[in-house]
C-alpha positions in Angstrom: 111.1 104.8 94.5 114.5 105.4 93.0 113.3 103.6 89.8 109.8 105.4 89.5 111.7 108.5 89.7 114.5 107.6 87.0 111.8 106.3 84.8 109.6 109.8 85.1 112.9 111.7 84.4 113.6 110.2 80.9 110.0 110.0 80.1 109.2 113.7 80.8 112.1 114.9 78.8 110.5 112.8 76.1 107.6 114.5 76.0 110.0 118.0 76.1 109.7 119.0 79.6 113.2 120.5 81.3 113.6 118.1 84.2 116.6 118.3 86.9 116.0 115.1 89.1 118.2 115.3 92.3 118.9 112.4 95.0 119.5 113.6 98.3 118.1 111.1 100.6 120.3 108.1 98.7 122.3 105.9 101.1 126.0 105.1 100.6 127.0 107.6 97.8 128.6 104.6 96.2 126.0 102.8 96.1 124.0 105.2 94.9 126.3 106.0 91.9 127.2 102.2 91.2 123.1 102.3 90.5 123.1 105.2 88.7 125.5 104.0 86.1 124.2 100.8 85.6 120.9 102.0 84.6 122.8 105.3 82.6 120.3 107.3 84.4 120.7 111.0 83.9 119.4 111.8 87.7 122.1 113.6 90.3 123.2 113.4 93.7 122.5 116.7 95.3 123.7 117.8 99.0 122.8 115.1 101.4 119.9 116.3 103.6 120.1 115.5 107.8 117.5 112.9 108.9 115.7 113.3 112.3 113.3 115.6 114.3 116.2 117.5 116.0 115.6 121.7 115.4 118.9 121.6 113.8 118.3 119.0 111.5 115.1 121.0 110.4 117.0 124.0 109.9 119.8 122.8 107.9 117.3 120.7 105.8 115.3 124.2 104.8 118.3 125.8 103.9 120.2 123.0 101.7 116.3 122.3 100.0 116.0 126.1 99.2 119.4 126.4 97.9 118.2 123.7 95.2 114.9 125.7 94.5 117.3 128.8 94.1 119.9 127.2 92.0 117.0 125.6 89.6 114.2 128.2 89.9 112.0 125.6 88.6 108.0 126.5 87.8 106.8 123.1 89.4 109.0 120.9 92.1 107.9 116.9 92.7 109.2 115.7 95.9 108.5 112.3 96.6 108.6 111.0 99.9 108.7 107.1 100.9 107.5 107.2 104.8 104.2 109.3 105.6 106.0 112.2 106.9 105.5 115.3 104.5 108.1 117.8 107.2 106.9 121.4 107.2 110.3 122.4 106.9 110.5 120.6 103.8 107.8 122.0 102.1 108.5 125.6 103.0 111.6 125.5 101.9 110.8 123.9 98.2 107.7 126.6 98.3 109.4 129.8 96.9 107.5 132.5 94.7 104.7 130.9 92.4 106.5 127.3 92.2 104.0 124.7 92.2 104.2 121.7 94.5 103.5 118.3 93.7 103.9 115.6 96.5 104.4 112.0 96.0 103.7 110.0 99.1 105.2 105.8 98.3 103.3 104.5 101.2 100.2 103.3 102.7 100.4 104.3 106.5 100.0 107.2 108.3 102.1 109.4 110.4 101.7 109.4 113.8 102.6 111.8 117.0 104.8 114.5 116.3 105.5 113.4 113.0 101.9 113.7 111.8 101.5 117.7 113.6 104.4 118.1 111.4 102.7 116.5 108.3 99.7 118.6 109.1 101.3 121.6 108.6 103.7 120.7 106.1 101.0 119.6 103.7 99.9 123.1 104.0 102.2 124.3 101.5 101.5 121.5 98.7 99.2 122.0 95.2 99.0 118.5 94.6 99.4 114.8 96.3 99.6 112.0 94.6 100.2 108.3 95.8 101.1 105.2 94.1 97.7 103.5 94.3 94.2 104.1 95.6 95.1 102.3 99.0 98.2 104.2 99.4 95.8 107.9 99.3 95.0 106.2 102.5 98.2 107.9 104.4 96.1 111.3 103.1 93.1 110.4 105.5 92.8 113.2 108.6 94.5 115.8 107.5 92.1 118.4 106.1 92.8 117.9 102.3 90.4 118.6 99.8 89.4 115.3 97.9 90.1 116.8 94.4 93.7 117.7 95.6 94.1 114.1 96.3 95.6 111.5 92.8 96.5 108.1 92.5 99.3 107.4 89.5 100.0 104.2 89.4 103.8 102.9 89.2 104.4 101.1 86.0 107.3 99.1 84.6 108.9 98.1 81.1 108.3 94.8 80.2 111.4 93.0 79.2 111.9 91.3 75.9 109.6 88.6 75.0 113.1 85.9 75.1 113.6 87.4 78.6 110.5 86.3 79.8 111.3 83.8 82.6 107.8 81.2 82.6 108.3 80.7 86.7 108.7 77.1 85.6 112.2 76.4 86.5 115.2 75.8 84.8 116.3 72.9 82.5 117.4 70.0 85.3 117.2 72.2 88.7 115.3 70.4 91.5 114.9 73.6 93.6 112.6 75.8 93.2 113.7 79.4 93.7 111.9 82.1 96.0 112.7 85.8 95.9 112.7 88.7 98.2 113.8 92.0 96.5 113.0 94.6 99.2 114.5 96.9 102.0 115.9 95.3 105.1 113.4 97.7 108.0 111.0 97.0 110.1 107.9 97.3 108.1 109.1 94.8 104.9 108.6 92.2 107.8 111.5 89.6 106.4 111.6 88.0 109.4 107.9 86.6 109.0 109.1 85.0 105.9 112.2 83.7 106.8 109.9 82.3 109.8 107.5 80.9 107.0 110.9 79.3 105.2 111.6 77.4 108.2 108.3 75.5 108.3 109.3 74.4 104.7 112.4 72.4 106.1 110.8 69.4 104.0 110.3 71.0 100.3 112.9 71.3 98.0 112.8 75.2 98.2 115.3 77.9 99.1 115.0 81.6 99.2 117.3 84.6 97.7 116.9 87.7 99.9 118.0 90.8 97.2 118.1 94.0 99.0 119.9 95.6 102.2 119.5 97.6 105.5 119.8 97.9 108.8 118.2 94.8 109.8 120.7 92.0 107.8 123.0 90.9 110.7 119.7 90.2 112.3 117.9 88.8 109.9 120.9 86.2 109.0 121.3 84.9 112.4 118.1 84.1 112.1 118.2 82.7 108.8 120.5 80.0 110.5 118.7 78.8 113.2 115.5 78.2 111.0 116.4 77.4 107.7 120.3 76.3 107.9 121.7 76.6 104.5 118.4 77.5 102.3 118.4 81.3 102.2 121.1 83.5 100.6 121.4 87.2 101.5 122.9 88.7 98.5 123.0 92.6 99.4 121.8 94.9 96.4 122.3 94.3 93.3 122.2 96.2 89.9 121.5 93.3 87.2 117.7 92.7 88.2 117.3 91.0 84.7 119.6 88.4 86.3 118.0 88.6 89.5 114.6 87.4 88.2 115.9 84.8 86.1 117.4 83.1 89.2 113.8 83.3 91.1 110.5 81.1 90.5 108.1 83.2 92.9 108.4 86.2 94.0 107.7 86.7 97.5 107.0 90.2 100.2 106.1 89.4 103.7 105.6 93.6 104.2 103.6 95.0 106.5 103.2 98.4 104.3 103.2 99.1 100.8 102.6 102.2 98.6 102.4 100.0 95.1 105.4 97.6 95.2 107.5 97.8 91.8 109.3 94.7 91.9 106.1 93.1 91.9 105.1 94.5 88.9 108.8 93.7 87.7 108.6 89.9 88.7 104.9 90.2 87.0 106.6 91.3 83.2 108.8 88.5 83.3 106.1 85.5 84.0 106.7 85.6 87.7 103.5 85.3 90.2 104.0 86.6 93.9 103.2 85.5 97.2 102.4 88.4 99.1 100.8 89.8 102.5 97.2 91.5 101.6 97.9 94.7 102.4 96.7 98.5 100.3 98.5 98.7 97.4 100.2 95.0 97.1 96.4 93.7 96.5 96.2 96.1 93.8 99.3 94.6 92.1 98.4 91.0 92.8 94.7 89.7 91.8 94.4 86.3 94.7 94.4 83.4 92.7 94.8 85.0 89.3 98.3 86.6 89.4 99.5 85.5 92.1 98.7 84.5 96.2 97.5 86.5 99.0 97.7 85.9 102.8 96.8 87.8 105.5 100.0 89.8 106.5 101.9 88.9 109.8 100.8 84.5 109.2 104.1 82.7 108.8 101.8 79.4 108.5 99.7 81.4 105.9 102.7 82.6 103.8 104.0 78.9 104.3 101.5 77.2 103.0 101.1 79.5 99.7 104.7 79.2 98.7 104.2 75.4 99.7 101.2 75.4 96.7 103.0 76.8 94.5 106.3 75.0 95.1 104.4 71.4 94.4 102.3 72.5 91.7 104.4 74.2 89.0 101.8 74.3 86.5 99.6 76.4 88.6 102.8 78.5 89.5 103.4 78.7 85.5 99.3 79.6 85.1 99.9 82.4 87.6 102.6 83.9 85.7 100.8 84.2 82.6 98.0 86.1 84.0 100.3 88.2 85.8 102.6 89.3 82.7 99.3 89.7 80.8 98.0 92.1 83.9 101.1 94.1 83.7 101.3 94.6 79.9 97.7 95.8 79.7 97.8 97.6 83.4 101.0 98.5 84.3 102.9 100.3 82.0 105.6 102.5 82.5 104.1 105.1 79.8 100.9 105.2 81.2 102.4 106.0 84.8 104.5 108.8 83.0 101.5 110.0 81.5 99.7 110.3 84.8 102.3 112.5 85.9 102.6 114.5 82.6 98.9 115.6 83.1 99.1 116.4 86.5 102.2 118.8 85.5 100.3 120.0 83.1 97.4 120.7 85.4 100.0 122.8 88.0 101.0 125.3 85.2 97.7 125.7 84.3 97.3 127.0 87.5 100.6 128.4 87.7 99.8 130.7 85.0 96.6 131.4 85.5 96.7 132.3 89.5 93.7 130.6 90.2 93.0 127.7 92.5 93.7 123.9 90.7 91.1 122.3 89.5 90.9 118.7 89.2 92.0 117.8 85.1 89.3 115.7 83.1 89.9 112.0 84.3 93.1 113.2 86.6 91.3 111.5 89.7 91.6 108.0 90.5 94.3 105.7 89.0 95.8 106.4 85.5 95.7 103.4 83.5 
């Protein structure tokens, strides 16, 4: 999400919009900065909102999200959210005079319990939604909301240079072929399922890089060495992703829940075909058999044996990464996603100014291309 939103901040100011794009659910500050300075990204880190469902939490989350409308006074606010939860007290608070609201939801699932009579009513106080691809307008489903409120913008990436391209065929001399997982360490990125799948692979000459972080790593190590002793590598978060992917062969996301997954798209620039759980929004990323594998999500024996195909047959696996840079170039691109957005702006002040109810743009429903 972070890179979707650094990416729509340089590209609006491009095309002369005033933007102010402010962090404030971030993690470790550090961290946070350390990634924000390796990319030279002009976003900011504003006041760092309380999590949780706790009346206190809500209220101190109003009041530090108003004092950024207030400081800002901007004519259209984009908040983009990565679980299903759109909080009332969110919404209210970034609602203030005529300001129009766009929301961004980056996943597929809906909200549940108290959490969804919360969504119900936050959602009450948004123009526009917008998800990262048709299955993720999914999480919309139930709660009252008029179809044409509803878009799909598709993420997008920039395609590295053409002697970057990494052909997913190995390097010169290695014997090993290389799997990556660039993803969050939670519950619903499901790592577990493929470090299950990496130890019925004891046999191939394969090893796995996990990229990424979270609450789950101690976990997931320990049971990295009981299954696969030796064979995967946690290496935290890192910043050179360029380096990343040319270390890694597949790409690989045992998730459970998607909105549109970037670093597929990433891994797809560079040459690099996926193995991935079938799930809205990952199988609009990855065509089976063209781009990439599908399996059906929570199948250690069906991730397995994909990663298994591909690790003995690295012609197909080079095949595969054609197709799925060629996808990406044509499909995928970072100014087309920026343009999605651009028009739906666009479409908000229309309405701004005019006072009247927002009507759908010409072609601003469905996914931008």
């Amino acid at each position: 999400m972070r890179e979707v939103v650094d990416a729509l901040d340089s590209g609006l100011r491009e095309r002369g919009w005033s933007v102010e794009s402010v962090f404030v659910e971030c993690g470790h500050p550090l961290e946070f900065e350390a990634w924000r300075s390796g990319r030279g990204s002009r976003t900011s880190l504003g006041p760092r909102v309380p999590l949780g469902m706790g009346p206190w939490n809500w209220l101190r989350r109003f009041w530090l999200l108003r004092g950024l409308v207030r400081r800002y006074r901007p004519d259209i606010v984009s908040v983009h959210f990565s679980s299903p939860h759109i909080p009332a007290w969110d919404t209210l608070a970034l609602r203030r005079g005529n300001t129009q609201l766009v929301a961004t939801m980056h996943g597929s699932h809906q909200a549940k319990g108290r959490v969804r009579l919360s969504t119900l009513l936050g959602v009450r106080f948004v123009d526009l939604f917008t998800a990262p691809s048709v299955g993720a307008t999914r999480a919309f489903d139930g709660l009252g909301l008029p179809a044409e409120r509803i878009r799909s913008v598709r993420n997008g990436t920039v395609p590295p240079p053409a002697n970057a391209v990494t052909r997913a065929a190995g390097g010169p001399g290695r014997t090993t072929t290389v799997v990556g997982c660039v993803t969050r360490l939670v519950p619903e990125k499901h790592v577990e399922k493929l470090i299950q799948a990496m130890g019925l692979l004891n046999g191939e000459a394969v090893e796995l890089v996990v990229v990424g972080d979270g609450p789950l790593r101690n976990a997931l190590e320990e049971q990295a060495t009981a299954l696969a002793p030796g064979r995967v590598t946690f290496s935290g978060w890192q910043y050179d992703m360029d380096e990343v992917y040319d270390r890694i062969d597949i790409l690989a996301l045992s998730s459970l829940l998607e909105g549109l997954p970037l670093v597929v798209l990433e891994a797809a620039a560079r040459g690099i075909p996926a193995v991935a759980t079938d799930i809205p929004g990952t199988n609009e990323a990855v065509v089976d058999g063209v781009t990439g594998l599908l399996v059906p999500r929570n199948d250690a024996d069906a991730l397995a044996g994909a990663i298994r195909r591909l690790v003995r047959d690295s012609s197909l696996r080079g095949r595969l990464g054609d197709a799925a840079r060629e996808r990406v170039l044509r499909d995928f691109g970072q100014q087309a996603m920026v343009d999605g957005y651009d028009a739906l702006f666009r479409e908000a002040l229309r309405a701004r100014r005019s006072g009247r109810p927002k009507e759908p743009a010409p072609n601003s429903s469905g996914a931008h291309r």
